[in-house]
C-alpha positions as CSV (number, residue, x, y, z in Angstrom):
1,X,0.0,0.0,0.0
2,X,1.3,3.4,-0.9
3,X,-0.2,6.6,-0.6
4,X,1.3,9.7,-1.9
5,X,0.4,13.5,-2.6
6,X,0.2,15.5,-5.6
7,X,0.5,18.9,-6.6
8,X,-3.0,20.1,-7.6
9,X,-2.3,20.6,-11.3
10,X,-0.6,17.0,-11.4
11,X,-3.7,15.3,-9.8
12,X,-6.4,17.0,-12.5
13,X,-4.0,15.9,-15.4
14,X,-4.3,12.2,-13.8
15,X,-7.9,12.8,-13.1
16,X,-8.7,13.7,-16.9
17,X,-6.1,10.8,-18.6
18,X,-7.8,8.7,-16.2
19,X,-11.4,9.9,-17.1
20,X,-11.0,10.0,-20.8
21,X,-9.5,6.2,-20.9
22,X,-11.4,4.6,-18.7
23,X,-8.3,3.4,-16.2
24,X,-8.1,4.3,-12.7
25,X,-5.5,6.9,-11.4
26,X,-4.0,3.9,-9.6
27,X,-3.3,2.0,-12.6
28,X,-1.4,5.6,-14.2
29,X,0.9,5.7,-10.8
30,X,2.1,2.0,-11.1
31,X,2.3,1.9,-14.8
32,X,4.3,5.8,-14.2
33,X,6.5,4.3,-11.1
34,X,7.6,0.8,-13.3
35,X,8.7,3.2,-15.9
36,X,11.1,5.0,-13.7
37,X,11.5,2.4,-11.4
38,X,15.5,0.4,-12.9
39,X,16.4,3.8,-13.7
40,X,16.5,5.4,-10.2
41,X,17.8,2.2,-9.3
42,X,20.6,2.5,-11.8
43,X,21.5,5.7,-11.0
44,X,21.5,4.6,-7.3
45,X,24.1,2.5,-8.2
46,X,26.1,4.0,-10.0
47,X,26.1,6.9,-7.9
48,X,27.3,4.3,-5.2
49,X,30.0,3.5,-7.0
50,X,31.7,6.8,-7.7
51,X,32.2,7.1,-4.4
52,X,34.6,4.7,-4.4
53,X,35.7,3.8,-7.9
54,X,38.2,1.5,-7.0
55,X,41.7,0.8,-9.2
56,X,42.1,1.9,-13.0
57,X,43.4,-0.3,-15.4
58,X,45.4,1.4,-17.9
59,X,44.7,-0.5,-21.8
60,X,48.1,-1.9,-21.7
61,X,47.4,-3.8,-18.2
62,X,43.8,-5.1,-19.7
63,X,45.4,-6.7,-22.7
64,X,48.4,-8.1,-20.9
65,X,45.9,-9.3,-18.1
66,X,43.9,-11.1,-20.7
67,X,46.9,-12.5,-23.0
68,X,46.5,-9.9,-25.8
């Protein structure tokens, strides 16, 4: 369960899409928030991982490392 608050101008344009198609607000949320969903959790990610980068490999170390 999830309950969340809109701006007024946000919640009429979800009122009317909703009206005019004949789906519920609900289903416009959860389709909206899937959408978004492995993108804020990719940038979560990476965002976690600039922090700490870890070591850089310079072209000649890759190709040595994998017998090139």
């Amino acid at each position: 369960m999830l309950a969340i608050r809109l701006d007024s101008d946000i919640e009429e344009r979800l009122e009317r899409l909703a009206k005019l198609t004949g789906r519920t607000k609900t289903y416009y949320a959860r389709e909206a928030i899937l959408e978004h969903l492995e993108d804020l959790e990719d940038i979560y990610l990476a965002t976690e991982r600039l922090k700490s980068p870890g070591k850089i490999h310079s072209a000649e170390e890759v190709k040595r490392e994998l017998g090139l």
